[in-house]
Legacy VTK file of the C-alpha trace (Angstrom):
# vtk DataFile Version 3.0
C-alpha trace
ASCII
DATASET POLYDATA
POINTS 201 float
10.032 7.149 76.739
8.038 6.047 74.007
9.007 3.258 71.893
9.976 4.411 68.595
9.428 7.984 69.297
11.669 9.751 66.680
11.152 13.423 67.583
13.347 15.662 69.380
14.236 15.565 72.862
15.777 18.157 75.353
19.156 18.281 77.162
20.353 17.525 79.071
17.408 14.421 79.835
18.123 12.154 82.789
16.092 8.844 82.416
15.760 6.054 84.300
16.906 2.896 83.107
14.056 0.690 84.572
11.016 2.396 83.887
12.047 4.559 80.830
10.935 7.675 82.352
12.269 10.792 81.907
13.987 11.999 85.882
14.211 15.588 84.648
15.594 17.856 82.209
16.659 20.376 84.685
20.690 21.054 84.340
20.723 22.129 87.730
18.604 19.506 89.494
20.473 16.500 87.439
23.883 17.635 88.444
22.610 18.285 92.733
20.805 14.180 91.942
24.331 12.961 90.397
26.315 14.567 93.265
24.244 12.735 95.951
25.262 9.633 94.634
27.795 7.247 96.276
28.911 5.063 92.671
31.908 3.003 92.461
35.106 4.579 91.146
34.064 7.555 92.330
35.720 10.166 94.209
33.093 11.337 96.412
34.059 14.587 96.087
31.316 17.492 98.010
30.470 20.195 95.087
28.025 21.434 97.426
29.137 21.686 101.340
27.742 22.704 103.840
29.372 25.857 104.855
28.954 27.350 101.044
25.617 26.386 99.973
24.243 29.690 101.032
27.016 31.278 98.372
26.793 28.773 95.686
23.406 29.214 95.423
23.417 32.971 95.422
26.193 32.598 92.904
24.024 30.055 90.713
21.214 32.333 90.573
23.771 35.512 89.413
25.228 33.403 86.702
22.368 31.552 85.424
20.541 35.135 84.631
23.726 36.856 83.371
25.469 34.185 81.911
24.138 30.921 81.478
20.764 32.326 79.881
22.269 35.811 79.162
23.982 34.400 76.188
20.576 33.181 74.518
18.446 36.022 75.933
21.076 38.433 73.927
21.572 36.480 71.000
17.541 35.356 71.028
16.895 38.911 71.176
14.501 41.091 69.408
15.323 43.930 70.078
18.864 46.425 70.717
17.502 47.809 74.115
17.030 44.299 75.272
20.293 42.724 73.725
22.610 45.767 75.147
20.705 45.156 78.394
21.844 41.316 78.279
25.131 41.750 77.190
25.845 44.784 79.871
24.708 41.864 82.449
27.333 39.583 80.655
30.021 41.879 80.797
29.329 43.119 84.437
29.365 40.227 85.913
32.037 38.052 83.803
34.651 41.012 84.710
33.455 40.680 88.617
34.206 36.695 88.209
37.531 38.009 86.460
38.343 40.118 89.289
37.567 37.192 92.011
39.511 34.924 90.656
42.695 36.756 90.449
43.199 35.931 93.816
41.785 32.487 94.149
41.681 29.593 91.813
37.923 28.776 91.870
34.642 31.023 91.973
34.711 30.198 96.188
38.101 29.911 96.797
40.573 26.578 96.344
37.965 24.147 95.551
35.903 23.441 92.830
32.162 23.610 93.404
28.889 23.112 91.824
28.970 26.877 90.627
32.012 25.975 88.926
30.415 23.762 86.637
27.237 25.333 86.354
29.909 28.514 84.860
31.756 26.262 83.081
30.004 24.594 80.066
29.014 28.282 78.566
32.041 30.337 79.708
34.451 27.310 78.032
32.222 27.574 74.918
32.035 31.615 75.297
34.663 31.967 72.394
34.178 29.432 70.306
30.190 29.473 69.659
28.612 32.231 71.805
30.832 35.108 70.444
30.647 34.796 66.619
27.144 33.544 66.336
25.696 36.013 68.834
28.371 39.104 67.688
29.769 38.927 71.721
32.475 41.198 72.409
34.589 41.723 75.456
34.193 45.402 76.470
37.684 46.188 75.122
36.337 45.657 71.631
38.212 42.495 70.767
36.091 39.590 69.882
35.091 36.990 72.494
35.532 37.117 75.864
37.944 34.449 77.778
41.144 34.437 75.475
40.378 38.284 75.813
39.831 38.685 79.543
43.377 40.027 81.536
44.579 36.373 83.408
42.035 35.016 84.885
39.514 33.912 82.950
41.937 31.436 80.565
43.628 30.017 83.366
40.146 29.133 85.676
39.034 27.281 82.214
42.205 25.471 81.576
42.057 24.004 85.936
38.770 23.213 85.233
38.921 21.365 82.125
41.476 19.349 83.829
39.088 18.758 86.780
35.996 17.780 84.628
37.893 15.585 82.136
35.612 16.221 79.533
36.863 18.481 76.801
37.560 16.783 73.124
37.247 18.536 69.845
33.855 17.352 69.830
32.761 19.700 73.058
33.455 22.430 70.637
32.424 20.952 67.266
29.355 19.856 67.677
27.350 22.764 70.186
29.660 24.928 67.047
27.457 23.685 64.511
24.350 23.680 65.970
24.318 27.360 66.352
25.567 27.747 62.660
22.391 26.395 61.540
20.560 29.210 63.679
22.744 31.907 62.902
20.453 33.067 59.972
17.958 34.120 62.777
20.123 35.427 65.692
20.883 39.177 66.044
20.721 39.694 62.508
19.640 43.642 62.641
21.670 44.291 66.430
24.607 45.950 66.460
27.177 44.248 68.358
27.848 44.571 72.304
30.735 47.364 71.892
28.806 49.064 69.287
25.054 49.997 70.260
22.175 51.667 68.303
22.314 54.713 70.481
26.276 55.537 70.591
26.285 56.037 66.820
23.016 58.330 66.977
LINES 1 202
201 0 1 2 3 4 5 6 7 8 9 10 11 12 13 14 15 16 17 18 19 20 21 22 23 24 25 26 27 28 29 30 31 32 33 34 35 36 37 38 39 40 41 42 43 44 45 46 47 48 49 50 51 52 53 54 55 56 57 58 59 60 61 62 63 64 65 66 67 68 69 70 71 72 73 74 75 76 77 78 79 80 81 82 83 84 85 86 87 88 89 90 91 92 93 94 95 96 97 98 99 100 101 102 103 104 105 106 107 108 109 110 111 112 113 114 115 116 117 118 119 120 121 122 123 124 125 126 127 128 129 130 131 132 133 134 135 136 137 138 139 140 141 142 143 144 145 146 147 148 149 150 151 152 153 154 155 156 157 158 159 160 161 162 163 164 165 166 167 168 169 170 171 172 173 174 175 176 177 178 179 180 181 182 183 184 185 186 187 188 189 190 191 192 193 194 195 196 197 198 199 200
């Protein structure tokens, strides 16, 4: 890092103490570096074993393009063919994840992985910032998605929040207000995800 640099940087940004170098800014690669690590007071706990790496990563790769970026490609979008596109990937997949988890209590079965918390940050956030800003709906027409969704859904965020330990008012506030000061910009001529362009022609 540059001394006195004032500008803006990325997150998250992974630095190294010693040399003041920026590691990476690569959500993905951080947490897979951080869960390598043997630090004290630590649990040690595998997010990525053996025997499901094949599936997390198939899963990472499904919920990074629906979900993860599917809520900015939607809400960044330019167009309504492209924003129903993104949102029918949303909805798709969030209500297979719905499904799956009725009968388990993590994406892969008892324990939590590392496609648990790549899901996590945006699906906790989904009501909250994603849906009002970016005019999200579930499919049923009510607004949002996870206090919306049947069972599952609520209940996977409320096991994981416990797990990650992470969750204050400011999780919510302050990602809440960023967005506010983009709203102006964001889907301001789409129709919203239960209401398209084409069903009211």
């Amino acid at each position: 890092m540059s001394p006195g640099f004032r500008g803006r940087c990325t997150a998250p940004l992974l630095i190294d103490k010693q040399t003041m170098r920026p590691v990476s800014n690569e959500s993905s690669s951080i947490m897979r570096m951080l869960g390598k690590l043997q630090l004290s007071g630590c649990l040690g706990v595998d997010l990525y074993p053996q025997h499901l790496q094949q599936q997390i990563d198939q899963l990472n790769d499904q919920v990074y393009r629906a979900i993860n970026n599917g809520v900015y490609r939607a809400g960044f979008s330019t167009s309504q063919a492209g924003y129903d596109a993104a949102v029918g990937e949303m909805h798709q997949l969030m209500a297979r994840l719905d499904q799956q988890l009725t009968n388990q209590r993590f994406l892969l079965g008892d324990r939590c992985t590392e496609a648990d918390l790549r899901l996590f940050p945006t699906i906790c956030r989904f009501d909250a910032v994603y849906a009002g800003i970016f005019k999200y709906a579930a499919p049923g027409g009510a607004r949002g998605w996870a206090a919306t969704s049947p069972d599952s859904i609520p209940a996977y965020i409320c096991k994981t929040t416990r797990i990650v330990s992470c969750m204050s008012s400011s999780a919510m506030q302050v990602p809440t207000e960023s967005f506010v000061r983009f709203a102006p910009t964001c889907t301001s001529y789409l129709f919203p995800s239960t209401c398209s362009a084409s069903s009211l022609q």
